[in-house]
N, C-alpha and C positions, 0 to 999 in steps of 0.2 A: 658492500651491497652488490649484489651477483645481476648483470643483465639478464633480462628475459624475454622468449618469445614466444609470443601468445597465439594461442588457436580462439579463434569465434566460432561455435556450431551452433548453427541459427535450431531453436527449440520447435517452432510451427508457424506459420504464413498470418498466422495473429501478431507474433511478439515472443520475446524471451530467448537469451542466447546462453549456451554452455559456454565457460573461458578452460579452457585446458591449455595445459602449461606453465601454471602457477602455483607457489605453495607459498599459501597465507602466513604461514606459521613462520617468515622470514619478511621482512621488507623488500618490497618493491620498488623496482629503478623507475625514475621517473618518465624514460620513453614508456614503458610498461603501465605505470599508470595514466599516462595521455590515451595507452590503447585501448586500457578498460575504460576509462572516461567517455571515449568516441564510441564502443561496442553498445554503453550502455543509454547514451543519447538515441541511437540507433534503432536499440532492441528493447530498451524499457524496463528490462527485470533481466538480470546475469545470474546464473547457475556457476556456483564451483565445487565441484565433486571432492569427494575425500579429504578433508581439511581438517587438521586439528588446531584448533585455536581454543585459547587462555582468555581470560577479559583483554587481558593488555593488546593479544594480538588482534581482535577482533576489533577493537575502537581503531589502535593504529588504520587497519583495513579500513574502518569506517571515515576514516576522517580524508581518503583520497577524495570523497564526494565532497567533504565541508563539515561544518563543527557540528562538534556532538549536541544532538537536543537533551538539556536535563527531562527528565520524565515530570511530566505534568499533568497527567489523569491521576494519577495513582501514584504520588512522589512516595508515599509510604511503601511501596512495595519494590523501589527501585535501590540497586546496591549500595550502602552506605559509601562503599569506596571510589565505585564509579558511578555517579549519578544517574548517567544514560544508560544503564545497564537495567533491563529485568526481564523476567519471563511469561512468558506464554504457555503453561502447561496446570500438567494435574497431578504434577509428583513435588510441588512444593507449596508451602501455607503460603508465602507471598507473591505467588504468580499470578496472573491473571486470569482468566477467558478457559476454565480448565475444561467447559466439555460442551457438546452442542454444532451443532451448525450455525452459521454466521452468514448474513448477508452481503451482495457486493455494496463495499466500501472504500473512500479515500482517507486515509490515516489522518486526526485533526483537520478537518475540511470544517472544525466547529473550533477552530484558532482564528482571530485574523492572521498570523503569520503558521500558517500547516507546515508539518513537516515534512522537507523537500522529498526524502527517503525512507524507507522502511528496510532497515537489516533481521534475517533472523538465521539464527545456525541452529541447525539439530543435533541436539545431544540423546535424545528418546525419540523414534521413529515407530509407531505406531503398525502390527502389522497390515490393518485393512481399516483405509476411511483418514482423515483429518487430513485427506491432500489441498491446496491451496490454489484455488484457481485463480486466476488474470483475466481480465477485460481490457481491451485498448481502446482508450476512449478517444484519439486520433483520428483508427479506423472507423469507429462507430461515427463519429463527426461528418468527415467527410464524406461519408456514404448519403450523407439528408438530401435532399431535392433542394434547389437553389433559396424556392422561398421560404422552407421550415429554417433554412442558415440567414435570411431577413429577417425573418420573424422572432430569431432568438438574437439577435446584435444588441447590445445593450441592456439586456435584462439582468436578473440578479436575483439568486435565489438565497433561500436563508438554512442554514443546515444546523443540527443541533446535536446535542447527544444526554440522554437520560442514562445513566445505569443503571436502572432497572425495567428499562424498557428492551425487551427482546428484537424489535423491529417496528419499521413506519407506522404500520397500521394503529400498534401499541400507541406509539408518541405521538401522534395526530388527536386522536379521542380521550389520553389519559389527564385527569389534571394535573399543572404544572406548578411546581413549586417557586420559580422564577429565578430558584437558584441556578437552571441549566447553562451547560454552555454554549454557544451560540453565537454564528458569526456568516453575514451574509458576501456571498462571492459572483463573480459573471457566472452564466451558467454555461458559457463558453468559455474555457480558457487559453490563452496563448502562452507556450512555453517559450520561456526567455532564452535558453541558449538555440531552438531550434527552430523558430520562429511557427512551428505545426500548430492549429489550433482542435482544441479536443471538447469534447462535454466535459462540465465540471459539476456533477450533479451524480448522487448515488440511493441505490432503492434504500439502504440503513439509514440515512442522518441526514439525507435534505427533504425538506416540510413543506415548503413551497417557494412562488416565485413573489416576487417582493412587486406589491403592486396591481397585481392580478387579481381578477374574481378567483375563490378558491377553489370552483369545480371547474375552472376553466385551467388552473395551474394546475389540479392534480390530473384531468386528463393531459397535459403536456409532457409533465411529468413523468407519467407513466409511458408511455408514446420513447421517452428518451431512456428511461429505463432499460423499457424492453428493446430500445436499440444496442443500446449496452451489451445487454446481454444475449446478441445475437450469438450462435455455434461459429461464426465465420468469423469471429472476431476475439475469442476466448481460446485459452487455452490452460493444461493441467498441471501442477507440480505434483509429484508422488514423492514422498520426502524419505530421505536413506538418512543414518547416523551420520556425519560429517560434511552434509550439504550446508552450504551458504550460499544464502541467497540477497538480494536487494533488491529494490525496483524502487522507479520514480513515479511518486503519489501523482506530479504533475499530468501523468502521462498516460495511467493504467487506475482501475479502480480491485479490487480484489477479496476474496470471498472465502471460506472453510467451511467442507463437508464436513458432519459429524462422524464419530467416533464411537468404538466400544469403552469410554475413559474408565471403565468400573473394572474392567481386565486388561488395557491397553496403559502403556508408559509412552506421553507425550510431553517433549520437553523441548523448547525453540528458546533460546537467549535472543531478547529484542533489541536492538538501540537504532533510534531515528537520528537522521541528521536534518539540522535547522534548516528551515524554508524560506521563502521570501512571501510578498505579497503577489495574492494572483490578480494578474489583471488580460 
C-alpha cells in the first residue's frame, strides 16, 4: 500500500471539495484516509476526477466512510453480488430514476436510521443537463435570526416517500396507501462528529411538522425550503466519465436537473453507507 498525498480544492464558498492526488483504483494508506475523512467533514461532498473503478474498488472506497448500506427502496434492482451496489441511470432495465428532474432531497430521510452517505461514480456522462446540485443545510441554518432557531428547537417533522409520487405537492393531496415509508426526524439536525447544526427537512419527502396546525407547518416549511435553497448556499456538479463523487446526507440536501435521456447515455453506479440516528 503506497503513501499518499492529498490536495483539497475547495469546489465554491457553499461546499464541496476536489481531492487530487489519489487513485481509487488502488487502496489507500490510512493517513490518506483520515485526510479524506477530515476534507469531507469539512466540505460535505468530495470530487475525484478520473477514476476507474470496478464494484470491488468502489465499495472498498466506500467503506473509508462506514459499512455498506444494503439497498432498501429497490432491493430488486440492486447487484446480486454486491448488495449495496445499483444504478442511477437510463441505459439499464434495473436502474432507477432514468430521466426527469429531481427535487432538493436527503437520501432515506424516510428511514429511522438514513443513510450517512451517498456514493455515485459516472460511467455515462450525459452531454447537456443531469448535473447534480448541493444545498448546505449548515449554511442555510445558521443564516435564521436568533428566534426562527427558538422556534425550530425541538420540533420534529415527518418525511415520507411515495414512488409514484413526482414531488410534495403530489404527496400532500394524493391518497395514501399506508404502505409508504415514513419516518419522523428534528427538523434541526446536529451532526455527530462536527458538532454544526443544519436544517433537516427537504422540499421532496418532508410533509410536515409533527404537531403543528398544517397551514402553519407548511408555511414554515416552505420558509426553510426556500432557505435551503438559497444561490449563496448551493452549488453545481457537471458530471465527466470517471467522476466520483460522495457527500454527507447529514450535512447537504441535493437535487437533478433533467436531461435529453431519449438521446443522452446516463449512468452513476450508487452505493450508500449506513447511518445513524439523527438527533
Amino acid at each position: 500500500m503506497a503513501a499518499l498525498t492529498i490536495e483539497v480544492r475547495p469546489l465554491s464558498e457553499a461546499g464541496g471539495a476536489e481531492i487530487a492526488g489519489v487513485d481509487l483504483s488502488r487502496p489507500v494508506d490510512a493517513a490518506a484516509q483520515e485526510a479524506i475523512l477530515d476534507a469531507w467533514h469539512a466540505h460535505h461532498m468530495l470530487l475525484f476526477r478520473d477514476q476507474s473503478l470496478d464494484d470491488a474498488a468502489a465499495v472498498r472506497f466506500c467503506r473509508i466512510f462506514g459499512e455498506i448500506q444494503p439497498e432498501r427502496q429497490t432491493p430488486s434492482a440492486a447487484d446480486r453480488h454486491e448488495p449495496g451496489i445499483h444504478y442511477v441511470a437510463n441505459t439499464r432495465k434495473d436502474a432507477i430514476l432514468p430521466d426527469g428532474d429531481i427535487w432538493f432531497h436527503s437520501d432515506q430521510i424516510f428511514y429511522d436510521l438514513p443513510a450517512m452517505a451517498t456514493s455515485l461514480y459516472c460511467i455515462d456522462a450525459p452531454a447537456c443537463g443531469g448535473e447534480t446540485r448541493f444545498g448546505n443545510c449548515h449554511l442555510a441554518y445558521e443564516s435564521l435570526d436568533e428566534e426562527t432557531k427558538r422556534r425550530l428547537e425541538g420540533l420534529k417533522a415527518e418525511s415520507s416517500y411515495l414512488y409514484n409520487s413526482p414531488n410534495r405537492l403530489h404527496k400532500v393531496t394524493a391518497e395514501r396507501s399506508g404502505n409508504e415509508l415514513c419516518a419522523t426526524h428534528p427538523v434541526v439536525r446536529t451532526h455527530p462528529v462536527t458538532g454544526r447544526k443544519g436544517l433537516y427537512v427537504n422540499r421532496l419527502m418532508t410533509d410536515f411538522i409533527v404537531g403543528m396546525d398544517r397551514a402553519e407547518s407548511d408555511a414554515l416549511l416552505e420558509r426553510l425550503f426556500d432557505r435551503i435553497e438559497q444561490p449563496q448556499f448551493l452549488w453545481q456538479h457537471k458530471w465527466r466519465e470517471g467522476d466520483q463523487v460522495i457527500w454527507d446526507n447529514r450535512s447537504v440536501v441535493h437535487a437533478r436537473n433533467t436531461y435529453d435521456h431519449i438521446n443522452d447515455r446516463r449512468t452513476l453506479r450508487r452505493i450508500a453507507v449506513k447511518g445513524d440516528m439523527p438527533f
